[in-house]
N, C-alpha and C positions, 0 to 999 in steps of 0.2 A: 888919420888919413886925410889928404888933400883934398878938395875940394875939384870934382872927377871935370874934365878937358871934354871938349865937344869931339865925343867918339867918333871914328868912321864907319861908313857901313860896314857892319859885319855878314852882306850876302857874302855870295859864292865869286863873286865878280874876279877874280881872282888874287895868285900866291901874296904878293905886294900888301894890298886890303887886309889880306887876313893877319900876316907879319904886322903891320903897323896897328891894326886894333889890338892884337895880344901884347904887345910893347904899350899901348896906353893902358891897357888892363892890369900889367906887369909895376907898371908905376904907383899903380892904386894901392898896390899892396906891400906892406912895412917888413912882414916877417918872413925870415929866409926859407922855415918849413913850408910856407902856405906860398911861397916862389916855385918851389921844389916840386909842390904837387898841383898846382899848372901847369908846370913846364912839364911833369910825368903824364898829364891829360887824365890826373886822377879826379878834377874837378871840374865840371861844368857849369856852373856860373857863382856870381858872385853879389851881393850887395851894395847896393849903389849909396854912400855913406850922406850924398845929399836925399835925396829924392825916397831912399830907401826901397828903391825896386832892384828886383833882380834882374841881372844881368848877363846873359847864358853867352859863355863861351864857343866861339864858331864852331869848334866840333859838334855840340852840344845842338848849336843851333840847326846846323846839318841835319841833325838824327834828327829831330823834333821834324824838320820840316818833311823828310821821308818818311815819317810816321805819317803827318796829316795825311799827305799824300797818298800813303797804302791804304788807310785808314775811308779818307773820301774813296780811294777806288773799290774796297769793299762796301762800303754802305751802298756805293751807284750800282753794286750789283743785289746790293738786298731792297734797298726801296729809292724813291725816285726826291723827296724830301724830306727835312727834317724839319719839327718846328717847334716851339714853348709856347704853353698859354701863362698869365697872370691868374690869381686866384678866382679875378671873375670871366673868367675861360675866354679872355680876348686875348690875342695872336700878340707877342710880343718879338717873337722874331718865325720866318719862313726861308729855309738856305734849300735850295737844291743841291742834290749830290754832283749834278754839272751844272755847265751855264746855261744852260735851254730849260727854262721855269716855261713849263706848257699846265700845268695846272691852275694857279694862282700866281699872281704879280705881286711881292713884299708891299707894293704900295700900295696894293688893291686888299689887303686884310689886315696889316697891321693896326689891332685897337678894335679889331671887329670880331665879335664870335661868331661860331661857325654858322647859327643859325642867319646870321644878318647875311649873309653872303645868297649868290643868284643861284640856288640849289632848287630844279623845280622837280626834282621827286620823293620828297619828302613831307609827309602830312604833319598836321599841327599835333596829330596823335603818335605822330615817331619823335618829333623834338620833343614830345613830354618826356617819351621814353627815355629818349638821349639823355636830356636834362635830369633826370631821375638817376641817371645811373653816374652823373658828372657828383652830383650831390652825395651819392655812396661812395664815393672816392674808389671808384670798383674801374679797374682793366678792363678799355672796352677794344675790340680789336674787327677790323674790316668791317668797317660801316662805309656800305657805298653809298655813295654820292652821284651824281648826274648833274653836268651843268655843260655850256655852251662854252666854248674859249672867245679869245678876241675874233678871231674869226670865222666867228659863228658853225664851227663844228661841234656836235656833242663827245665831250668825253666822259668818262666813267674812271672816279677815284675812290682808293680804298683807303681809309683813313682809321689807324692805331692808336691809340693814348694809356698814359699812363699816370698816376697822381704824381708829385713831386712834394718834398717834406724836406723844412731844414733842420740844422741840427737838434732843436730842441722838438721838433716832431708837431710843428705847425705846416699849413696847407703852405703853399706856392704856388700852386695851378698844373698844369700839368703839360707833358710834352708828348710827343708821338713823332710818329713817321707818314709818310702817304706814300701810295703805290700811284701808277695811272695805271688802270686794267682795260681801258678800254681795246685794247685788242684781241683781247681775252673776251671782253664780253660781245665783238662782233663774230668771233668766234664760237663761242656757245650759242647764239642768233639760228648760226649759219645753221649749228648742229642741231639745235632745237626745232628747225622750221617745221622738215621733214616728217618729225615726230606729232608737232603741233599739227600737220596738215592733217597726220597717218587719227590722231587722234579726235579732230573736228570728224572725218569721214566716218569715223569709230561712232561717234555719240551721236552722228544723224541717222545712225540705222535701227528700224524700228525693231528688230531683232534683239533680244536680251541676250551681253556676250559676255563672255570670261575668261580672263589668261591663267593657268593654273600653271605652277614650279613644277620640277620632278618628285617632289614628295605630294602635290595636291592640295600647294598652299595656293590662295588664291591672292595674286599679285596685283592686278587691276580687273575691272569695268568700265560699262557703257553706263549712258545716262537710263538706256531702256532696262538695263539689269536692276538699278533701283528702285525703279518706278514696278519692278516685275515682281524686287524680292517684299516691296513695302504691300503692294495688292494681292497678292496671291498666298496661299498658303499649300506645300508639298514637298519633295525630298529635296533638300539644298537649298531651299530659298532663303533662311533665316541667314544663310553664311556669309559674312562679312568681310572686305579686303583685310589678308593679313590672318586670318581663318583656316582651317585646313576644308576642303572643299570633300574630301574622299573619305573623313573621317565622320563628318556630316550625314554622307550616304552610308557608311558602316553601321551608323549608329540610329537608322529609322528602325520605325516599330511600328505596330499595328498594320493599318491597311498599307502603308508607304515601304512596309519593309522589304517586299520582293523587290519592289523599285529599286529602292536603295541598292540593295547587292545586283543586282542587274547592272544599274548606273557607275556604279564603284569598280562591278570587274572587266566595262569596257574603255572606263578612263584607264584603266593601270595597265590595258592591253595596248591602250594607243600610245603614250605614256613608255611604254617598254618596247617599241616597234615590233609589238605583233600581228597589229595590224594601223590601214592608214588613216581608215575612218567609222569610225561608231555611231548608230542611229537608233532613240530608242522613244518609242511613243508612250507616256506616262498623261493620267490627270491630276490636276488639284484645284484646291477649291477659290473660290474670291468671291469679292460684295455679288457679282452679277452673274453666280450660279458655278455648276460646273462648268470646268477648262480644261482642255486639251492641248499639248506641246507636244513636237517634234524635235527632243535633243538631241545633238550632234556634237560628237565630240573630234576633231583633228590632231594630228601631233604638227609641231614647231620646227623646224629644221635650221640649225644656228648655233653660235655661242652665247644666244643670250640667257638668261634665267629663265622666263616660259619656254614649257614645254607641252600644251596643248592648248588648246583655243575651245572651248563648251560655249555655244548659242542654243536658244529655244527660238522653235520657230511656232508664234501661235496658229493652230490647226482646230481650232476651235468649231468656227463654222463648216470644214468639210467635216470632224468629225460627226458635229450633227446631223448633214447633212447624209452621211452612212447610214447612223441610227438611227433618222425618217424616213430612209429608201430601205431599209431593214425591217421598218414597222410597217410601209406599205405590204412590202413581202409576205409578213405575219399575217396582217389584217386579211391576204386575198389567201391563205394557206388556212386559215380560220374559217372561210367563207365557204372553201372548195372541199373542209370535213363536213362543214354541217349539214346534216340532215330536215332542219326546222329553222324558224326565222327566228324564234328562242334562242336555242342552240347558237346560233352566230351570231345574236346580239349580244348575250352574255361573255362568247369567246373575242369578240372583238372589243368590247367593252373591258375587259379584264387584260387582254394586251396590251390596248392604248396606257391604260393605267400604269400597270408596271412597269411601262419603258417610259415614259415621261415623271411618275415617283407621284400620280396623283390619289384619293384615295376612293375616290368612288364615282360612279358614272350612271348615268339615267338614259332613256332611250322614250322620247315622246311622239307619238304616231300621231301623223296629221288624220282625223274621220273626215274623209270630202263633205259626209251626207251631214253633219252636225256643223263643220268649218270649226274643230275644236282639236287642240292639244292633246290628246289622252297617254296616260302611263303604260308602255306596253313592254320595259326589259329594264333591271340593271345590273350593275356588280358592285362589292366594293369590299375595303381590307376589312376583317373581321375583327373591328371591335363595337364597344357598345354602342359607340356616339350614332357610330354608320350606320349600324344594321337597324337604330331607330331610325334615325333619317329617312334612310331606305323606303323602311315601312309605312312611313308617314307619307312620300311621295305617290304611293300607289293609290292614292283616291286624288290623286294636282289633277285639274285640266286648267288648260290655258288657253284661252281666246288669242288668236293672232292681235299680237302688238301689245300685248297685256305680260309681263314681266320679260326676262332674257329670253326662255325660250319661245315666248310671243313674238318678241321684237325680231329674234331672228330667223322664226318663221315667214313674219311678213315681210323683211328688208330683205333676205335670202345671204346675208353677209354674217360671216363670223364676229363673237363680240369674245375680249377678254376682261375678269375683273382684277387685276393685278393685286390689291391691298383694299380687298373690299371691307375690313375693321377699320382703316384708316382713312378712307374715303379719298384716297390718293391718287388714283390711276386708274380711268376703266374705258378700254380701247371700245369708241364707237358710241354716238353722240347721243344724246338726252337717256342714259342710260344711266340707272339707281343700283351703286353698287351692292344694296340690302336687297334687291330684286333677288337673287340665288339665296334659295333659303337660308339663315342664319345657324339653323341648329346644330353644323357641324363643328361651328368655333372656327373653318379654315378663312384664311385671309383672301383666296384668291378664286377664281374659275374663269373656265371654254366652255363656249358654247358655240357648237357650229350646225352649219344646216348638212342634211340626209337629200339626194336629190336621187332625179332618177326623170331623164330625158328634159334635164334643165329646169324641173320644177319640183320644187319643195314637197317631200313626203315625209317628213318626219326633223326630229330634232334631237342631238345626242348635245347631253349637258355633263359635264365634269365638275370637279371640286376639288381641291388642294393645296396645302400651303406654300409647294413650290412653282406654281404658274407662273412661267414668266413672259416677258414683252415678247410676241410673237416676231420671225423675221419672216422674209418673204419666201426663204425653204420651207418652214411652219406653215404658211398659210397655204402654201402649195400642196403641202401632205394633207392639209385637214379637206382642203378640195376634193384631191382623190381619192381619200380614204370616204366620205361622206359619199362621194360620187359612186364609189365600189359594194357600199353596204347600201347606196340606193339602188342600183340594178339587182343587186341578190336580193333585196325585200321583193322589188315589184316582181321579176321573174318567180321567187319562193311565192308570192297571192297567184301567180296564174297557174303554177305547177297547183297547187293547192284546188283553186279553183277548177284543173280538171281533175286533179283527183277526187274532187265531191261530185263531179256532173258523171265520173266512170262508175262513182258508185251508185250514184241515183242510178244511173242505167243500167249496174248491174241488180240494183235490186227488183229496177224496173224487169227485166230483162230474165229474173226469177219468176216474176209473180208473172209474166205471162206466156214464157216457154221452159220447157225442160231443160235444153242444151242449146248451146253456142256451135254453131260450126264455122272453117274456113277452107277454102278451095283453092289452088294455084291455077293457074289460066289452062291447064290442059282438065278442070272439071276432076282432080286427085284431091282428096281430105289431106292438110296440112296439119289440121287441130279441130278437136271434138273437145269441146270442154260441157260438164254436167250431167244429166243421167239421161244417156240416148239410147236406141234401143238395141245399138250396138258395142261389141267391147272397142271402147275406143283406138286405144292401142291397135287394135286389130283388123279395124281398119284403115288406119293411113294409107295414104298411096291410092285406094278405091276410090272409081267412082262411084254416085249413086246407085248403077246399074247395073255396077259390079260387086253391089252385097250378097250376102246371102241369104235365102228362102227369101226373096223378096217375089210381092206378087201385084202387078201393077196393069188392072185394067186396061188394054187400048195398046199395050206396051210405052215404050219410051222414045218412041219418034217424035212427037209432040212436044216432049218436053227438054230433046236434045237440041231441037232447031229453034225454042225458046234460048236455050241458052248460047247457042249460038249467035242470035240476034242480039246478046247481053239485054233481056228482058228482065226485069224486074218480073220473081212472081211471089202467089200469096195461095196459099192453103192448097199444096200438090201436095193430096195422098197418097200413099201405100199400104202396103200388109206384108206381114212379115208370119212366116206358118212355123208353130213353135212342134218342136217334135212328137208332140201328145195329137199333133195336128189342128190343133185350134190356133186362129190367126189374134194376131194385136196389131194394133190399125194407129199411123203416126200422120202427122199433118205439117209438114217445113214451108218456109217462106225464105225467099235470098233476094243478094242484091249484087249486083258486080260491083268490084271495086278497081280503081286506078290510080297510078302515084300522081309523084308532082308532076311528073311531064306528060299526062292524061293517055299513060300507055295501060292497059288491059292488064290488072294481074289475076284477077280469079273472081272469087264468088265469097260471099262470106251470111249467113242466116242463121236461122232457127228452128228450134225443133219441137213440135210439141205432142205429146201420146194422148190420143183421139181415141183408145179403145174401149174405155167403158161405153163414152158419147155410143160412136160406132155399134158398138155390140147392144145399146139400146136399140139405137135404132134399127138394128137388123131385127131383133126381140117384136119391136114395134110392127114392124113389115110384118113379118112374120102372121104377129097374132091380126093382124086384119087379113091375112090372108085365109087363115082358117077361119075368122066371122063371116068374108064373105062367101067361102063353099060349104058352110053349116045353112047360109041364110039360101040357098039353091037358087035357081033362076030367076025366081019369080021376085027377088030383092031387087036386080039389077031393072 
């Protein structure tokens, strides 16, 4: 073959061009078959016999170039470049699928890897990554990028690779494609805001909340649902996003169990549009005592995956605040059975206890006349520790200011000891948590004051290991509970008080008359009490005047216009003639009496039987009457 003639172009430029290259092509070639099957367009290129390149034939060349062409217009719709690294992953070539390179400029990476490049969201801890997985020769595919262009707008690139190996199955480095997504990602932005705002709002509410699916998986929370499920312990709190929430509550036991099915069959009612909103008040426990919740459960209306909304709302303090307006209750229904000051210290003592979970309780009566503490009531759970305790308190006194219930007899102010084993807490100033006797082993006590018109009568002392920091509901109830069992002490001393002065007087009142009587303002018997010389009963409604066989010297004008005048009198006799006809002789004494508004209600005295007195002295007369007619005249 000859030595090949400066071809012409073989584009498309047209018929002539393409004729006159296939004629120098034609020349190239010696043999009449391999003439034959050119000219049939059986072959597309040829051997270039200097240079030894091949040489594609304009048909050939045609197709080729409409391949690149479909070829580029398919790839510009799969991704936006192409590029090769060298084995030490610098950029050896960067083609755009068109002419608009908005990611990278060829001249601005070639020779550089990826990490040398002005990428600012990527940490030193993701290019290890990167590099780590460059080093496995491992497919890594949409690692986004974030960088600024020339002028200065941020875009977002998603960047593919893959290793490249030659024939012998040595490295090369490797090649990928790049997307730009940045419009994609101000897109997801746009969509995400809404949700990020929906979600900030979500996690600033101190409410514990939860989305739960239509089976009762739990899809998300709040920041307060963690902090609620990590502190608290009760039906559902253990359960975790991705958890079934209703199968949680299926599956309590013990004290939680009615809970649970309670909670379970109004999520599945809300849940199923039976109804639109469920409320169910439950407690459980944490570090700082018992809690109280108000759960609420909603349904979701939508196509999205939740399908009800469960928040607890803490009701903590009004619950307690029920269950000290409930103890106050107790404490005055305690007060208003008892008959004795015993009697309702014991019952109010033994209230308090049980509803606060303490285990025993003391009651110290101020003596004005000694200015001393003394043991006068307690209660407590019956076991051993207590009921020595107990025992051992009923010889305490306590000098004002001299242990707890010293101190808050004389300060008049409640004191609490929170962890008096540990010496850790004890509400109210220079106060020795060993002050409440030790014998019981409990860690804590109250100690509050008993008043009764603003001053200090007494002191009720407690013990138990769940005392805790009093709030100012607590302080408020221990006010008027101390304040309620001080008016029933002092009013119980004066009821007491006259009923020892009713009995001095009635005993008085025996030893020096026989019977009691009372009169209504018209001078009628209302009541005869003791042994008069009438059948009582028999005569109510009588007056004096109006008994029978009554026999009354002078008659009873004297003594009608006495009481007319409301005179007090003393020792008006009568006689009374008994049907054998012998008399018996009685001696009464009255007094008027009047109410509060100092109007006249009647009479009210005594009665006393004069007739032996009497019937001596009639005896007496008598026998000097016959000394002086035995002794005749001449005596006188």
């Amino acid at each position: 073959m000859e030595p090949a003639l400066p071809l012409p172009n073989p584009g498309p430029s047209g018929t002539n061009a393409e004729r006159g290259f296939k004629k120098a092509i034609l020349r190239l070639v010696k043999g009449g078959p391999e003439r034959l099957a050119i000219e049939a367009g059986q072959i597309d290129a040829i051997i270039d016999p200097v240079s030894g390149n091949a040489i594609l034939l304009p048909d050939a060349q045609r197709a080729l170039i409409e391949r690149k062409a479909g070829f580029r217009s398919l790839i510009g719709l799969a991704f936006d470049w192409y590029w090769e690294q060298d084995e030490c992953y610098r950029f050896v070539s960067h083609r755009g699928a068109t002419d608009d390179v908005d990611g990278f400029t060829e001249e601005g990476i070639i020779g550089k890897a990826l990490w040398d490049l002005s990428i600012d969201n990527m940490s030193e801890a993701d290019w290890r990554t990167h590099r780590q997985q460059l080093e496995w020769r491992v497919i890594f595919r949409d690692l986004e990028i974030r960088r600024a262009d020339p002028a200065g707008e941020v875009r977002y690139l998603s960047i593919s690779g893959e290793p490249i190996f030659d024939d012998r199955n040595r490295f090369k480095g490797y090649r990928g494609i790049t997307r730009d997504i940045t419009e994609r990602k101000h897109a997801e932005a746009l969509v995400r805001e809404p949700h990020r705002f929906a979600r900030t709002i979500l996690d600033a509410l101190a409410a514990p909340i939860a989305i739960l699916d239509q089976a009762g998986v739990m899809l998300s929370v709040n920041q307060a649902w963690h902090a609620f499920a990590t502190t608290h312990s009760g039906v559902g709190t253990g359960v975790v996003v991705g958890s079934n929430y209703l199968a949680a509550c299926d599956d309590a036991c013990g004290v939680e169990q009615a809970d649970g099915m309670a909670v379970a069959a109004g999520i599945r009612q809300v849940i199923g549009g039976e109804r639109t909103l469920f409320r169910y008040d439950y407690a459980c426990d944490s570090a700082a005592g018992r809690c109280w919740f108000a759960l609420s459960v909603t349904g979701i209306i939508g196509n999205g995956n939740g399908s009800a909304v469960v928040s607890c709302e803490d009701i903590t303090e009004r619950r307690r605040g029920e269950l000290l307006l409930g103890l106050e209750l107790d404490v005055a229904r305690c007060l208003a059975d008892a008959s004795t000051a015993a009697a309702a210290l014991q019952a109010v003592i033994r209230v308090i206890c049980e509803t606060q979970g303490w285990d025993c309780g003391r009651y110290f009566c101020l003596d004005q006349s000694a200015g001393v503490l003394r043991f006068a009531g307690s209660w407590g759970v019956p076991t051993a520790v207590v009921e020595q305790f107990l025992h051992k308190s009923r010889g305490m006194v306590f000098r004002p200011g001299a242990g707890l219930a010293g101190r808050v007899c004389q300060s008049g102010q409640p004191l609490w000891v929170l962890d008096g084993a540990r010496g850790a807490s004890t509400r109210g100033a220079g106060v020795s948590p060993t002050a409440l006797a030790p014998e019981t082993g409990e860690n804590g006590a109250c100690v509050f004051p008993v008043t009764a018109e603003d001053k200090v009568i007494g002191v009720l002392a407690f013990s138990g290991s769940d005392v805790r920091e009093p709030d100012d509901r607590m302080l408020q109830a221990v006010h008027s509970i101390g304040s309620l069992l001080g008016r029933f002490l002092r009013r119980q001393e004066e009821v007491d008080a006259l009923r020892r002065s009713e009995q001095r007087f009635r005993v008085l009142n025996d030893l020096t008359s026989d019977w009691y009587w009372e009169q209504d303002s018209e001078f009628r018997f209302t009541q005869v009490v003791g042994c008069s010389a009438f059948d009582a009963a028999g005569i109510l409604g009588m007056t004096h005047w109006d008994l029978p066989n009554v026999v009354l010297a002078g008659g009873w004008a004297e003594h009608k216009s006495q009481l007319a005048a409301r005179w007090s009198f003393c020792d008006f006799e009568f006689a009374t003639v008994h049907p054998d006809g012998t008399h018996a002789y009685y001696s009464i004494c009255g007094e008027p009496v009047y109410d509060d508004a100092g109007t006249f209600t009647g009479y009210c005295g005594t009665g006393v039987d004069i007739t032996k007195r009497k019937r001596a002295e009639i005896a007496l007369r008598e026998s000097e009457a016959r000394l002086r007619a035995l002794a005749g005249p001449s005596s006188n």
